[in-house]
N, C-alpha and C positions, 0 to 999 in steps of 0.2 A: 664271738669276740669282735668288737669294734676295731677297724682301723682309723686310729689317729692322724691327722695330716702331720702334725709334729714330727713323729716317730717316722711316718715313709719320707718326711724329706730327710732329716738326717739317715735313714734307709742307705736315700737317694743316693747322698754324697758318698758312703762307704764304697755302696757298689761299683758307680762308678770310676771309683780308685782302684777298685778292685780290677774292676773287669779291666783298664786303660793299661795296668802294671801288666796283665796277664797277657794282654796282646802284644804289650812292648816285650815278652820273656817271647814268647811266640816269636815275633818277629827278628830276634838274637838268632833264635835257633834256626831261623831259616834267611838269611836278609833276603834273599832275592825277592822276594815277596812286600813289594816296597809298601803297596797299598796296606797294610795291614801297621807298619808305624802312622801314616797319616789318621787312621781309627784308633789308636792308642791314645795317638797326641788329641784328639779329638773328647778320647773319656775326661782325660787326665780334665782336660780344661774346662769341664761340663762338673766336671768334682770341685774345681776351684771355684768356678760362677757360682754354683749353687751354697756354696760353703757363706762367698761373701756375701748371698744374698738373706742369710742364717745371721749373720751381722747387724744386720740391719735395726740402728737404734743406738748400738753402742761404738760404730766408727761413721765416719762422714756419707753421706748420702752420694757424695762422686766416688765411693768406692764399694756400697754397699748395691747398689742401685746403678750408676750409669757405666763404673768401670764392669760388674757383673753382667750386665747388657752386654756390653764391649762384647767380652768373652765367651758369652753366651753364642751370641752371632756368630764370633769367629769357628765356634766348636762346631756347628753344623756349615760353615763354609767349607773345615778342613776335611768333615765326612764326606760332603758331596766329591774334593778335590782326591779322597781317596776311591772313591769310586769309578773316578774318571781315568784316574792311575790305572785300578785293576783295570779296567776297560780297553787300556795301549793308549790311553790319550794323556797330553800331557796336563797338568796344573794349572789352573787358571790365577795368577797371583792374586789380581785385582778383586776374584769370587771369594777372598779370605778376609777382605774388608768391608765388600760391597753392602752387607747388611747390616755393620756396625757403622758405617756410614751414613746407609738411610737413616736408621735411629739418631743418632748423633745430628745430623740435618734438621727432621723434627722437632729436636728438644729444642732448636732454634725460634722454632715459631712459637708467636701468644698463645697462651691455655695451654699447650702442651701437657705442661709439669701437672697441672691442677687437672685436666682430665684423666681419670682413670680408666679409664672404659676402652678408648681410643689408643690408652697406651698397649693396653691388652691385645686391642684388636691387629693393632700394626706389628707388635711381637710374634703375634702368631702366625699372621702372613707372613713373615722372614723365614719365622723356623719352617713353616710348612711348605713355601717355596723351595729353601735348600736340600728336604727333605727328600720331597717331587722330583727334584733334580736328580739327586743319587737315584733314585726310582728309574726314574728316565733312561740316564749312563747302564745302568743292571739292563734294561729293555735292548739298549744297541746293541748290546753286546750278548744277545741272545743265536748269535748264531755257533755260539760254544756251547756244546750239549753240558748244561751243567747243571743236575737236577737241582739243587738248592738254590739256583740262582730267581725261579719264580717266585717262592716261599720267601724269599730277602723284594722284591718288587711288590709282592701283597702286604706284606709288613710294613714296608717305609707307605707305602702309598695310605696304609690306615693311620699311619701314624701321624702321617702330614694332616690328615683328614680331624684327628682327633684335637691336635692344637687347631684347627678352624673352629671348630666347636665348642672349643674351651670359653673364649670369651662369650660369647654369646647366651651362653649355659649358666655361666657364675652372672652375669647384667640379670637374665631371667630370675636367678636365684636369688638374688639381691634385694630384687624389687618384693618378694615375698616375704617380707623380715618377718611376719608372725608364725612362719612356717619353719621355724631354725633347725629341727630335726630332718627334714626333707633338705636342708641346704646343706646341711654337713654331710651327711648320705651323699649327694652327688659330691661335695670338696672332696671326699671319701676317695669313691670310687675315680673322678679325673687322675689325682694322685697314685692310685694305684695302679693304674694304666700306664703311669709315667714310668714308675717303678718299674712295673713287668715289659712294658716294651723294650727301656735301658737292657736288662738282661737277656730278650730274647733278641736284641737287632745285636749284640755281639756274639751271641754263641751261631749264628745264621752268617755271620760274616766269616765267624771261624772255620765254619764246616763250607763255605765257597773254597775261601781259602785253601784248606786241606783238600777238597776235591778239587780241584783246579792241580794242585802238586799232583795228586797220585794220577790225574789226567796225560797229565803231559810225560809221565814216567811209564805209565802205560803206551800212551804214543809213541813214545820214545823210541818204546821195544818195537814196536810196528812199521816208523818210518824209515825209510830210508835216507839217512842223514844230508846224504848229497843232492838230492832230486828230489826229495819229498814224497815219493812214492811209495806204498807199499810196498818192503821189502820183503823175502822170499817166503819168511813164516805165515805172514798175514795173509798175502797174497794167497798162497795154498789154501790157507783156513778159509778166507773169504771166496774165493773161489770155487769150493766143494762146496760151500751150503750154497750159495748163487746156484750152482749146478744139481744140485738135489729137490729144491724148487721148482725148477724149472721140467727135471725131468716128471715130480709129481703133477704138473699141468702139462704135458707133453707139448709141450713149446720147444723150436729148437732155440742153440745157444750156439755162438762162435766164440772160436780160440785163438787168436795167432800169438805165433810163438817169434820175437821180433831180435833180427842179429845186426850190429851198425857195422857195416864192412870196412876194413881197412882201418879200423879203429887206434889198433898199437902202430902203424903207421902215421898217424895223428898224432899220438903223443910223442913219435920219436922225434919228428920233424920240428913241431912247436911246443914243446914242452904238456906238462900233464895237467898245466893249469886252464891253457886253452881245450886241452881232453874235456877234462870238466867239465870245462862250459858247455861244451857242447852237446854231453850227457845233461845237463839241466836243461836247456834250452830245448831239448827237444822232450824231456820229460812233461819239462811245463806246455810247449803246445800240443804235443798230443794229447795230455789231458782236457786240454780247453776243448781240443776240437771231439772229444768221446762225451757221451751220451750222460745222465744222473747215474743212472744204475748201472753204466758200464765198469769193469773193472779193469785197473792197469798198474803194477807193479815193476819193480828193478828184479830181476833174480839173481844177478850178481856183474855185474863186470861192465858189458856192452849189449847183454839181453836182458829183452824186455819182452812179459806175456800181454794179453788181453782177452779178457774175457765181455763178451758183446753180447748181451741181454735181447730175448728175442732176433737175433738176428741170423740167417740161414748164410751158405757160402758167396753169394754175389755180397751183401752187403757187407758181410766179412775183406770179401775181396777188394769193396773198393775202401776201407777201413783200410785196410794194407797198402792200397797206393797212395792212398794220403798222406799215409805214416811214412812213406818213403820219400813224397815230395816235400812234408817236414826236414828229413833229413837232409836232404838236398839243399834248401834252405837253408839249413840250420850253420851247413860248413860253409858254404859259399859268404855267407853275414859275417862270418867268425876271422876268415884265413881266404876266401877263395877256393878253398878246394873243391873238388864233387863228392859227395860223400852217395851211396845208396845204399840198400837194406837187403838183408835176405830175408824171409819169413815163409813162416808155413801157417794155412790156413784148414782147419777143421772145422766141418759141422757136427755134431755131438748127437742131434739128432738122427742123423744117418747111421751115424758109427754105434752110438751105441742099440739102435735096432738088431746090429748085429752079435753083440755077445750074449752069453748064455747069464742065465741068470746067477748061475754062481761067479759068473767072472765079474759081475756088475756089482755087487755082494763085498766081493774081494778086492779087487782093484779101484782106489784112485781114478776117476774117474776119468779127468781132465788131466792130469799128467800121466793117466795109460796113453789117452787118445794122443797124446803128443810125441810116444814113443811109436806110435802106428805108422804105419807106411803107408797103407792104402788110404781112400778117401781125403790123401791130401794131396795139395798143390807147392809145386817151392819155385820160388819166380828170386832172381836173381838181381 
């Protein structure tokens, strides 16, 4: 069965109605998720372009033709501007006109109107520019582990790639007028691409979308709201397999187990908002100052663990004094105060050379070795 260009653009225009209403229902049930109305508003307007470009004949040519440009333009400004959203960045206003602009500019110069070729080819560089762009914003923002997020950067990027080719393809085909079954075959298949791309860049946006939500609700459960740290579940979790690793390559591994002294003293004095702070503040640099693969957690209150990848009791040790002169830091910037730490430091490697194999078996690895007494040090 032959595809008709006829039949995929009015296709076209459905779908896109379709898909821009579904994203706008989507984005009801979730607003936080701002990016996902700017792709709606994006179909929506890509259904009306194409509609008036279905016009063409029986209303004026400044509405079937340059106001559908207009909007055409604008509908991949406002994709790129929703991409940039998802990304934490803000909207660039000026990106929502800048290519109905260039066009609108063009049609100002001689032969313009009368060349068709050139109007083609500068259409295309607009869309496949703003395209790129979204492509781009997806790539920044690759340090959020977000598996669909590739599969939406190989998409937009083919699809920019396939408006460059368009023109070039239909001028090629043109010039072959004896060959009109080979020209309709490719009008064919460009059209069908058109088609199938619309559906797959929004069901690709939807499932970012959706995995970004269940990301952060995952996270959610993991982080510690006030400090950003792995909280005590994660922590544990993360922690045991880090230590299971490690004891399968018999590398040792350090623990300290980290206390802020005089802490409820701190909040009596200056209230529990300066507390805080001072729990974040030292959350955040002791993280900076710990290793990729080191681990570090809130367990609840004013403790804090760490878990030190390859690292034996000196280096452990001087981890600890760090961690204290953070501390010291941390109250003195805050209040003045002196604030230090108590902690205890275990090598795992040592310790656990010492149990039996059913206690290794049995026990919690890293939270046995922190109930042990021996093999540790506690500096004040």
């Amino acid at each position: 069965m032959a595809f008709e260009v006829n039949t995929l653009f009015l296709l076209t225009i459905d779908v896109e109605a379709i898909l821009g209403l579904l994203l706008l229902l989507v984005w009801i049930q979730n607003t936080r998720v701002h990016a996902v109305v700017w792709w709606a508003t994006a179909d929506l307007m890509r259904a009306s372009s194409v509609m008036m470009y279905g016009l063409y004949g029986a209303v004026p040519d400044l509405i079937s033709i340059d106001l559908a440009n207009v909007i055409l333009f604008s509908s991949f400004g406002v994709t790129w501007s929703g991409a940039r959203v998802f990304s934490g960045r803000p909207a660039l206003p000026g990106s929502l006109i800048a290519g109905a602009g260039l066009w609108l500019l063009a049609a100002q110069l001689p032969g313009f109107e009368a060349g068709s070729e050139i109007r083609g080819q500068l259409s295309s560089i607009i869309i496949a520019a703003y395209v790129w762009l979204a492509a781009y914003e997806f790539w920044r923002g690759r340090k959020e582990p977000l598996v669909s997020r590739w599969p939406a950067i190989l998409l937009f990027i083919t699809h920019g790639a396939m408006f460059l080719l368009r023109t070039p393809l239909n001028s090629l085909l043109h010039d072959k007028e004896s060959d009109t079954v080979v020209s309709s075959a490719w009008l064919s298949v460009l059209s069908l691409e058109a088609f199938l791309m619309t559906i797959a860049t929004a069901f690709i946006l939807l499932a970012m979308s959706k995995e970004r939500t269940e990301l952060r609700h995952k996270t959610a459960a993991m982080i510690d709201p006030l400090t950003g740290l792995l909280n005590r579940r994660a922590f544990l979790a993360d922690a045991e397999a880090l230590l299971r690793r490690q004891i399968a390559r018999d590398c040792p591994i350090g623990v300290l187990l980290i206390d802020l002294d005089h802490f409820k003293s701190i909040n009596d004095r200056f209230g529990h908002a300066v507390g805080d702070k001072v729990l974040q503040v030292f959350a955040k640099t002791t993280r900076a100052s710990l290793g990729q693969t080191d681990l570090i957690g809130r367990l609840g209150g004013e403790e804090f663990a760490m878990v030190l990848y390859d690292a034996g009791r000196e280096k452990a040790q001087a981890v600890a004094v760090n961690a204290e002169a953070i501390a010291r830091n941390t109250a003195a910037q805050l209040k003045g105060k002196r604030a230090t730490i108590t902690h205890q430091v275990v090598e795992l490697k040592t310790l656990m050379s010492k149990l039996s194999a059913q206690e290794r078996a049995v026990h919690p690895k890293w939270q046995w070795s922190l109930r042990r007494g021996e093999d540790a040090s506690q500096i004040s």
